[in-house]
N, C-alpha and C positions, 0 to 999 in steps of 0.2 A: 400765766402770761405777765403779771405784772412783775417777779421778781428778775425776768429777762432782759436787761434793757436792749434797748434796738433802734435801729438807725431809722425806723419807718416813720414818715413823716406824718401827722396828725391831720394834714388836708389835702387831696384828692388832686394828683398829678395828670397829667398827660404822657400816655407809656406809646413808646415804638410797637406793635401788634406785632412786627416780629422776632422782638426780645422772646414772646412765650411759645415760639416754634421750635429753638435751637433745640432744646432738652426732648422733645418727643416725635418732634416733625410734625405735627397736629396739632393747629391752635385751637378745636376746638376741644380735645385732648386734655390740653394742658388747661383752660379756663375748667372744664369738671374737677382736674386735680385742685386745682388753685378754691372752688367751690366747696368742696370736700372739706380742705383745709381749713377756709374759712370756717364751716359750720363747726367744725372740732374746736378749732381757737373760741365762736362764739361761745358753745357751752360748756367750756372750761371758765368764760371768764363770766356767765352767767351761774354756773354755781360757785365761784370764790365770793362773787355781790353776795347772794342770797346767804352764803356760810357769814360773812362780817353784818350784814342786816337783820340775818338772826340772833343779835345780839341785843338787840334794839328791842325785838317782841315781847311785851307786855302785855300782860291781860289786866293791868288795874290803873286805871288814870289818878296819876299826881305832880305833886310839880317840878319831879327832877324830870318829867317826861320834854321840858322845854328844853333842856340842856342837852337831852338824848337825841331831840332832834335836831340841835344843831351840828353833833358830831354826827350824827346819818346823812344829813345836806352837808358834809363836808366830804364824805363816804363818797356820794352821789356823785358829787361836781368834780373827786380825782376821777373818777369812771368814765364819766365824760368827756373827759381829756385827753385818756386817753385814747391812739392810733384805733380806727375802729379794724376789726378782725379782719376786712376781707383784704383791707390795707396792708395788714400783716403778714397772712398768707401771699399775697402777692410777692412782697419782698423776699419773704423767704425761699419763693419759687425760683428768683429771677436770683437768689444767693446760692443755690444749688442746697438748699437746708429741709426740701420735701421729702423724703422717703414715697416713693409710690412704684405699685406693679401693677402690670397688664395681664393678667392671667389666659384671654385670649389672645394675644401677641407673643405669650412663652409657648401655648400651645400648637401654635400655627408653626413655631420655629423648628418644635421638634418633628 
């Protein structure tokens, strides 16, 4: 997520409810897709923290441990900055960039 950059704004919009109907016809539909989403974005960017924080673990206290944890609170506060997940998935829903199937609505069709 973060090598992506993206147009998703970092604080919390007010959206038309029926921008997420065009794509499926069912907004409550399209908020599961958009949910889904979100939870993939979340733990993709919950395990790239935890891969760069494992960096940081030590099992023996000294004193460059002060300096380690200024670059982890530095780790931390880009994190925080950035667009939270479900922010993202949203955008991406309303860019046409979701990939998603209904496997009961292909079977219904045939």
């Amino acid at each position: 997520m973060e090598a992506k950059k993206s147009k998703t704004s970092s604080s919390t919009i007010t959206r038309n409810i029926t921008q997420f109907d065009k794509e499926t016809n069912n907004v409550y539909e399209s908020v599961a897709i958009i949910a889904k989403r979100a939870n993939q974005l979340s733990a993709e960017l919950k395990e790239e923290l935890n891969g760069k924080l494992a960096e940081f673990a030590s099992h023996t206290d000294n004193l460059e441990e002060i300096f380690e944890n200024r670059e982890q609170i530095e780790i931390s506060k880009h994190y925080e900055r950035m667009p939270k997940p479900h922010l993202v998935a949203i955008q991406e829903f309303l860019d046409g960039e979701v990939y998603y199937r209904n496997p009961a609505k292909e079977e219904a069709a045939k």
